[in-house]
N, C-alpha and C positions, 0 to 999 in steps of 0.2 A: 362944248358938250356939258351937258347939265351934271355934277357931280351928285355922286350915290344918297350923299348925305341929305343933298338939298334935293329930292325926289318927293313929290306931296304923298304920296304912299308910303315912302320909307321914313318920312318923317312922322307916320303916324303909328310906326312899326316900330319906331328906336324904342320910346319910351315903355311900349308892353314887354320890348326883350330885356330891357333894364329890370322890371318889375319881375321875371321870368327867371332871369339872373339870379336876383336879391333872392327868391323865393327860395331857388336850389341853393343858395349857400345857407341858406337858415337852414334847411331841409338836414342838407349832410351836415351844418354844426349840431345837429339835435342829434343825426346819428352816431356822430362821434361821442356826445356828452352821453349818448344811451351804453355806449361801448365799454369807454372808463366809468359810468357807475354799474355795469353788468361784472367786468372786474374784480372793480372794489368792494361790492358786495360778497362776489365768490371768495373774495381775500379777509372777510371779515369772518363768515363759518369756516374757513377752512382753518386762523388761526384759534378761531375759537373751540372748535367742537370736532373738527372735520368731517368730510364727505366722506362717506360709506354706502354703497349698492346694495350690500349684502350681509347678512348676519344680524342683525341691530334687530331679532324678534322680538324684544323684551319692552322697545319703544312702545308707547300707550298707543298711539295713531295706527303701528302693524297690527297691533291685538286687533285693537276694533276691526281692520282691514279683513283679519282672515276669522274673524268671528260673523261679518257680515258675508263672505265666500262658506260658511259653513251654515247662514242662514239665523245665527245668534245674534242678539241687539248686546247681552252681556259680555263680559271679555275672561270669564271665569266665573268661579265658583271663591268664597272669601277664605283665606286659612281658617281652618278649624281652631287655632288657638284663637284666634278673632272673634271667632262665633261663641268662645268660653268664657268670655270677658261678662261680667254684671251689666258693663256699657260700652260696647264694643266704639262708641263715636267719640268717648270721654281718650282725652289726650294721655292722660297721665297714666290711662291706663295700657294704649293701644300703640303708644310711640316705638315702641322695640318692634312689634311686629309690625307695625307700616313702614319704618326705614329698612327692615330686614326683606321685607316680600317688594318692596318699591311702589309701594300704592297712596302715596301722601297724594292728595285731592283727587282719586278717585270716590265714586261714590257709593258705599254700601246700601243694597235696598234688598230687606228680602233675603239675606243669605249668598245675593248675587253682585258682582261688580260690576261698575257701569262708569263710562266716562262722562265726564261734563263738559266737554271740548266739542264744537259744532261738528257734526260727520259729514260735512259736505267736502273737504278737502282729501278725504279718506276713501270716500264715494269716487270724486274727480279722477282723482290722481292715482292714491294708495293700491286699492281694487285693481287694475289696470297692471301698475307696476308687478303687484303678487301674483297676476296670473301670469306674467312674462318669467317669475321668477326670482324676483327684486323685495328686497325687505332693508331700505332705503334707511338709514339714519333723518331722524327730525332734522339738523343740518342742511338736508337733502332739498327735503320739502322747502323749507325756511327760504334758502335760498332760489330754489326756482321761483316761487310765488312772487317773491321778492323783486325780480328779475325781470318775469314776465310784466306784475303789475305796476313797474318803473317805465316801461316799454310804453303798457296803455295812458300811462297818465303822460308822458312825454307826448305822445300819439294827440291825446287833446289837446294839450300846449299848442302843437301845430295848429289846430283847428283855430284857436282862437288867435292865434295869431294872423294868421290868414286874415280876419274878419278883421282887426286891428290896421293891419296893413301900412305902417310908417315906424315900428318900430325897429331901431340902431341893431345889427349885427349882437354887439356885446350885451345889450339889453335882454336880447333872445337867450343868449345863452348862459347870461346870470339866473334870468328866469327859470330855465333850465336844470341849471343846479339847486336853485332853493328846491326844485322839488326831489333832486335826489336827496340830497343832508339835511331838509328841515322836517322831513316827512316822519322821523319818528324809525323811520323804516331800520335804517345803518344801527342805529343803539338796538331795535328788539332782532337786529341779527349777531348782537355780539354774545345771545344766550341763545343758542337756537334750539329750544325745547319744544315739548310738545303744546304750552301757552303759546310761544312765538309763531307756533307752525297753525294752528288756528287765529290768528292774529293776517301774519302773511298772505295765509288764505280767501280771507275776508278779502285783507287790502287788494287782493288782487283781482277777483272777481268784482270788488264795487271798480274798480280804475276801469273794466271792461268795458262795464254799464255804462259807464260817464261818458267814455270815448264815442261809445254809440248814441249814447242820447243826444251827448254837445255835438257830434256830426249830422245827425239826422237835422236838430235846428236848425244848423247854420246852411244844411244845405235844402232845408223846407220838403222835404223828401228824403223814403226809406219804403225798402217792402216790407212786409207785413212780415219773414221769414227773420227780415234782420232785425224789424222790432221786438216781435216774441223771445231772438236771442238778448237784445239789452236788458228785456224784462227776467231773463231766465238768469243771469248774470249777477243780479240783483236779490233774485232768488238765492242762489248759491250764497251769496254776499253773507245773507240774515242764518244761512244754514253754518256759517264759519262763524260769526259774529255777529248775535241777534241784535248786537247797537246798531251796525249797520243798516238793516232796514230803514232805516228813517233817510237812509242816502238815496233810497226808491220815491222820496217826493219830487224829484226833478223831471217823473212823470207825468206830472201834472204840467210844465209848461211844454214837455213834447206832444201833447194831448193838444192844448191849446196851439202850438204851432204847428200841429199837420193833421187836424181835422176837416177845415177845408179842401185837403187832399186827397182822401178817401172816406170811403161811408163811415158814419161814426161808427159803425155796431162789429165789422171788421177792425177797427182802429182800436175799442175798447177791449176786444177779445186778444189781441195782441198783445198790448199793454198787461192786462190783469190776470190773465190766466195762467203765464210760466209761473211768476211770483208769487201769484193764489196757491198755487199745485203746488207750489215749493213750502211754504207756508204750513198749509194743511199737512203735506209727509211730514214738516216738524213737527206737530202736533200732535200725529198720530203717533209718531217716533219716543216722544214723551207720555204718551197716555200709555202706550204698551211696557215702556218701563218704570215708571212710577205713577201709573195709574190717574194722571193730569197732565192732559195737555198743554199748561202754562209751566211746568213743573222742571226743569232743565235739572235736577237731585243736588242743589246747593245745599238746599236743608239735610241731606242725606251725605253730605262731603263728609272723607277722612281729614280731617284739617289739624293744623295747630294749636296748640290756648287761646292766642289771640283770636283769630279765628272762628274757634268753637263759640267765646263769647259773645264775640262782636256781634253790631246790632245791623239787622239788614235793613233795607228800604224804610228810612228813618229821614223825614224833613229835616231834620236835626244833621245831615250828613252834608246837605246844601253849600250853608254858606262856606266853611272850611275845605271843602273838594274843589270847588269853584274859582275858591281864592287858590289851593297849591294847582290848578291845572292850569289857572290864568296868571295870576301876578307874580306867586313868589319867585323868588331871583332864584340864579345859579351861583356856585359859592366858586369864589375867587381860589384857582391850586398856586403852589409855589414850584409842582414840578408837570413835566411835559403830564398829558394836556392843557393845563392851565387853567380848564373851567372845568368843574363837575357837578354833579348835583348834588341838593345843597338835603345834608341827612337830619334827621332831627337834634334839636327839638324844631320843629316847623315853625314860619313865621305869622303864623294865623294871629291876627290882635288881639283877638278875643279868646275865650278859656273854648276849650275842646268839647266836643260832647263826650258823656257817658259810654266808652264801647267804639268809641272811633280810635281806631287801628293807626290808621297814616301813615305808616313806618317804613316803606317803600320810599326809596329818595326819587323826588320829583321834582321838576323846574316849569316856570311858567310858559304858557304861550308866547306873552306880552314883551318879556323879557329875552324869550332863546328865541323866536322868530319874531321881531319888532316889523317887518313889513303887513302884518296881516290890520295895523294901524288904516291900511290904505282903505279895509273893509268898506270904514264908514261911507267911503266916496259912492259906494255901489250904487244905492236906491237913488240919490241925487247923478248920476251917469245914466241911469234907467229911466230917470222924468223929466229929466233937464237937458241930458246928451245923450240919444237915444242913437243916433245915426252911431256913436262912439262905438258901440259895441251891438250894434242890432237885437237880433233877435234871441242873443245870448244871455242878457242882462235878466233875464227872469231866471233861466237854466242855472247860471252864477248864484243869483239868490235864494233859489230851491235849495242846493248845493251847501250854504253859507248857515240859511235857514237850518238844515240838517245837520250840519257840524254843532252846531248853538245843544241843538235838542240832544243831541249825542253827547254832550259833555253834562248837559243837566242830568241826562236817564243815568248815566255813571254814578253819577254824586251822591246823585236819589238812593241808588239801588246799592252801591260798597258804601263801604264802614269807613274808607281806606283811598290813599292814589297810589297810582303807581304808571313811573314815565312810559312805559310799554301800550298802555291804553290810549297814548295818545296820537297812536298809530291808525285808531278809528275815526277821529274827527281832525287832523290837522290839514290833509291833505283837501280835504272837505272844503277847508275854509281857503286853505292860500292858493285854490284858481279863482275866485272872486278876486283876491287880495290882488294880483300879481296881474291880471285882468285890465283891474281898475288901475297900478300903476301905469302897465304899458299903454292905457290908455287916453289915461292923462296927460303920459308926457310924449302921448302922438300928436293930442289936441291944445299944450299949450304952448305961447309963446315968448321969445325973448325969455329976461331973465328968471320968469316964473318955469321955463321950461325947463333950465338950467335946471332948477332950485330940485322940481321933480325928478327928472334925472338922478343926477347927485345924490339927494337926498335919497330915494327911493332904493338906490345901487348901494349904497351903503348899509341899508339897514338888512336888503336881501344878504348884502357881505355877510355882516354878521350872524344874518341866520345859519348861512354856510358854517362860518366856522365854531357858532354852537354847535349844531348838529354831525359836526365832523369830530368834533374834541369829544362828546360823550361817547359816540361810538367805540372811540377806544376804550373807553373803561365801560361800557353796558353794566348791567347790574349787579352783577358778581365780579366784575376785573378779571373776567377769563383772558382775558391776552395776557396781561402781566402774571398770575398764577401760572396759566401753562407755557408759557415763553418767556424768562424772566430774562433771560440772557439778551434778546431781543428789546424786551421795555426799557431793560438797566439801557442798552444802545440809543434806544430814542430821547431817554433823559439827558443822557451825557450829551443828545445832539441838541436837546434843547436849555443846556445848560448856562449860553449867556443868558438867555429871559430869564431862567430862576433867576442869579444872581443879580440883573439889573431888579426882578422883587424885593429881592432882599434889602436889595441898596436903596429903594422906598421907604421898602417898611423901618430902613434902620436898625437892624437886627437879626442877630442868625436866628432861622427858622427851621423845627423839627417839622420836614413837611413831608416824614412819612414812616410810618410803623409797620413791620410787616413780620405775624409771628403766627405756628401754628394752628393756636385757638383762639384765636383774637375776632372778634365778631366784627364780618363786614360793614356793620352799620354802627358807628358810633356817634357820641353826644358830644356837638360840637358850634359852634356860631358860623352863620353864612358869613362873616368880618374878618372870622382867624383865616389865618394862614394857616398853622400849627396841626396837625390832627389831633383829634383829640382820641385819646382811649380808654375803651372800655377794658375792666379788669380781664388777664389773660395767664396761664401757666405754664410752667416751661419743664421738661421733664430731661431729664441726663442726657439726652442726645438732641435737644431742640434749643430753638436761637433765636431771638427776635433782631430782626435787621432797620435799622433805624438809617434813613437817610437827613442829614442836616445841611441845608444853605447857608453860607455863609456870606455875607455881603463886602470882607477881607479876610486878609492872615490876622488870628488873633485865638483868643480864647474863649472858654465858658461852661456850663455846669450844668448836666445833664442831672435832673434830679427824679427818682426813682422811688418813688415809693408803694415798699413792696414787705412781705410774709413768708416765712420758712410753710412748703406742701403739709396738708393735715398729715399724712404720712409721715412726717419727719418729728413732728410734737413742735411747742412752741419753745423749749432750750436746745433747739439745734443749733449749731453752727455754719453755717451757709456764708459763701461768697458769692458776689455777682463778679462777673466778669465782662470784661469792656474791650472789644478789640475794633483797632482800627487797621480797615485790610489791608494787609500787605505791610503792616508797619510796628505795632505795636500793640502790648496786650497785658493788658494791667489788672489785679481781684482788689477787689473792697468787699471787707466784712460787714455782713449785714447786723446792725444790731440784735442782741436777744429778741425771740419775740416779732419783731419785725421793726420797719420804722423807714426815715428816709435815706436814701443813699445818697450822697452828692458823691458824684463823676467830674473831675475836671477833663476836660477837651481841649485837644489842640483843633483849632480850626484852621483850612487854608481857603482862598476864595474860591468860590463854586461849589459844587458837590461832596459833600464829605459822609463817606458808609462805613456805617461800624454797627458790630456781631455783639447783642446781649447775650449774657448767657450764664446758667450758674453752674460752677464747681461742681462738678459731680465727682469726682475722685476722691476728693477729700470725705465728703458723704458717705461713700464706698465703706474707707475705712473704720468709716465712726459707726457705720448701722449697715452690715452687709445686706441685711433681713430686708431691705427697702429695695422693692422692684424695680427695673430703669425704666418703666411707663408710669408709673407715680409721680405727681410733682412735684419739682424739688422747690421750685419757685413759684410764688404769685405776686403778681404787677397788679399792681393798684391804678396805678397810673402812672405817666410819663411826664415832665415837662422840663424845658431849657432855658435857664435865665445866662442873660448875657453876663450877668456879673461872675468874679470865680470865688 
């Protein structure tokens, strides 16, 4: 009897249930990696900000929600001490009352307040939730959006993979994860404001469109009902994030690949009309409140100094935005996460312009996602290996094309970067990117296949775990601020890597300062280790906590230079004080006047924490009349020579 195997029908049936196979385990490894980064997302607002249903009216996104349920494009009326001001938009004059009413970059026009954040997520979502009853913390949104549009861009992953058809189990699922942790996404959810929740937004509605468009190509067919939806998606997109729009050129090769299939005049109605209609309510949206349709009220923002000055939509903004969104590196940490971004002074080679801001810490494309390298293979896979990726390979470079333009309009149009923006064009580029690798290394062989592999899995690695390591510190360091007890845990678990840095660098390293007023952002070298800091003051009940690596047991000289508070006059007597916790706790008199203090330290290997702080008893006694919110102390600066 003839065996099952050896059947000329069954044999022509093994190989499709193999492929059938393959398919369903890619299928559930995507849904699995959809699962833990749905998760790990919810695990990022929730340490950061947390999720709230209810009560949170105060959020910019609820006002607008139930200003537009009452029929108002406004979200109030300005305080009256605002409207008293000689210049109600000048900083110096307005700062009390916008941190006091919570209106920093809203925008005054008119007497009336108005947001500058796209209303299409507000429309979507917000509207909906308030009529149920729900006044959602930004957290909320942030992370749905988040959620959902990790789902649709996984969802094209599939697609193109499909089309692909030879690549490795773990190659899928690397792919996979570059688009959770390279996407930008994980770091603008470690702030989840109302910036991030138009951000979110965006991303989530363009991921819709993509998934629609790149399905309709690859399968040469779509109704008219689900095109209007891709176009309408895209709509939304420009309505959360007018950069986005430029991610609606990818209708131009779904144009081209399914006109042959229906009438064109149906085809083009499809296409242009949600997006047109979305479009035009933005403009009319902006004409009825600041009286122009191009007008989104940036010129009318409550803003900061910088800010107020900075120069807008200035060719001059070009090269410097270009260069910190593409090349500049990330700066090397000495404690868990180990990479962050790298704060000023920037490594632009050339002198800055006039009124460029840049002060938001940013890392490059080139450097935190080194796979998007693969780009360049696109147009040559598109003329040369066409069967590689069929009829994708336009969709891809529409896509690629669009991320390009989107980081130019940025450049063009802020003064300034900031890594949260790059949540609009990276996803843009790394389906091309990631395309082209699993494609290449479907189509090459022997050792050059290897090479691609390898090589290609690697540099995805590394994007992963850039885009995993900022997440933890996002822009503010809200995980470590509100759970320190937590962060101090992940440091102590990532404490052999510090110390094997250390044991590098040669030297114990101050690789963290952490005091009241001490400005998130200071001035330091992407090369040091060391933080560097900006002057900060310390007032009778406050501490600055200083963490030191030590690369063995030994010694060294914490040196402080520092100033008796204008409150105290300059022949006060002041001690700083030096404790190492849990063990020892030593004053050094500050000189008259002020000057440097040397500290000797005991150092042990690994992690060593100790409490600055100055004297305030002794103060007490000497000048009762000195309030304990006054500062007793000011820090110039910090630094650690190994010598004692």
């Amino acid at each position: 009897m003839e065996g099952l195997a050896t059947h000329p029908r069954n044999a022509m049936r093994l190989p499709t249930r193999k492929r059938l196979l393959a398919a369903d385990r890619v299928s559930v490894a995507l849904c699995l990696v959809f699962l833990v980064a749905a998760a790990f997302y919810l695990s990022i607002a929730e340490t950061s900000m947390g999720l709230v249903l209810r009560g949170e009216a105060r959020e910019p996104y609820n006002k607008l929600a139930d200003a537009f349920l009452h029929l108002h494009l406004s979200v109030g009326r300005a305080p009256a001490a605002l409207m008293r001001l000689t210049d109600p938009y000048d900083p110096a004059q307005n700062s009390s009352i916008v941190h006091r009413a919570a209106i920093h970059d809203f925008a005054l026009y008119h007497g009336h307040l108005f947001l500058t954040w796209g209303p299409a997520p507000v429309v979507v979502l917000l509207v909906p939730m308030h009529l149920l009853g729900l006044e959602p913390s930004a957290s909320v949104l942030v992370a749905f959006f988040s959620i959902v549009g990790i789902g649709f861009a996984l969802a094209t992953l599939r697609v193109l993979l499909r089309q692909i058809g030879n690549a490795t189990l773990w190659m899928c699922v690397l792919a996979a994860f570059a688009l959770v942790f390279c996407s930008v996404v994980p770091f603008v959810l470690r702030r989840p404001a109302v910036y991030e929740a138009a951000i979110a937004g965006g991303y989530c509605f363009a991921m819709a469109g993509i998934w629609l468009a790149i399905s309709a190509v690859a399968e040469r067919r779509a109704s008219l009902a689900r095109l209007a939806l891709m176009s309408l998606c895209f709509g939304l997109a420009t309505g959360s994030r007018p950069t986005l729009g430029f991610a609606a050129l990818v209708l131009v090769p779904v144009y081209i690949s399914l006109r042959s299939t229906r009438p064109r005049r149906g085809l083009l109605i499809a296409l242009i009309v949600p997006i047109g209609g979305c479009v035009l309510l933005l403009m009319a949206y902006n004409q009825a409140r600041f009286g122009s349709p191009l007008e989104y009220g940036h010129q009318y923002v409550l803003a900061s100094d910088d800010e107020h000055t900075a120069h807008w939509s200035e060719l001059s903004n070009i090269l410097p935005g270009a260069w910190l969104y593409v090349v500049s590196p990330p700066r090397p940490l000495a404690l868990f996460p180990f990479i962050g971004l790298g704060p000023p002074p920037v490594t632009y080679p050339a002198s800055l312009p006039a009124g460029y801001v840049g002060s938001e810490p940013t890392a490059g494309l080139l450097p935190m996602t080194p796979i998007l390298v693969f780009l360049v293979a696109l147009p040559w896979i598109w003329r040369r290996r066409p069967a590689l990726l069929g009829p994708l390979a336009p969709a891809l470079l529409a896509l690629a094309g669009a991320g390009v333009i989107c980081v130019l309009f940025l450049v063009y149009e802020f003064y300034g970067t900031t890594e949260r923006y790059g949540a609009d064009f990276t996803t843009l580029l790394l389906f091309g990117a990631l395309a082209a690798w699993l494609a290449l290394s479907a189509e090459a062989r022997g050792r050059r296949r290897w090479l691609v592999r390898t090589g290609g899995g690697l540099l995805v690695a590394w994007g992963c775990v850039t885009g995993l390591a900022i997440s933890f510190i996002g822009s503010e360091n809200a995980f470590s601020r509100g759970l320190p007890g937590a962060w101090a845990m992940l440091e102590d678990i990532g404490a052999p890597v510090s110390t094997a840095i250390a044991t590098i660098a040669g030297r114990p390293v101050l690789a963290e300062v952490s005091a009241p007023n001490l400005p998130p952002i200071t001035h330091v070298s992407f090369t040091s280790l060391s933080v560097g800091t900006a002057p900060f003051s310390l007032s009778a009940g406050d501490q600055a906590e200083l963490t030191i690596v030590s690369p063995d047991n030994g010694t060294a000289t914490l040196l402080a230079s520092a100033v008796p508070g204008a409150a105290l006059g300059a022949r006060a007597l002041l001690w700083v004080v030096l404790t190492n916790t849990g063990h020892w706790s030593y004053s050094y008199r500050l000189p008259p006047g002020g000057g440097v203090v040397r500290i000797p330290v005991s150092l042990r290997i690994g992690l060593n924490r100790f409490v600055l702080s100055p004297l305030a008893s002794a103060i007490r006694l000497r000048n009762p009349a000195v309030p304990s919110t006054q500062p007793l102390l000011v820090v110039r600066h910090l630094a650690l020579s190994a010598a004692v």
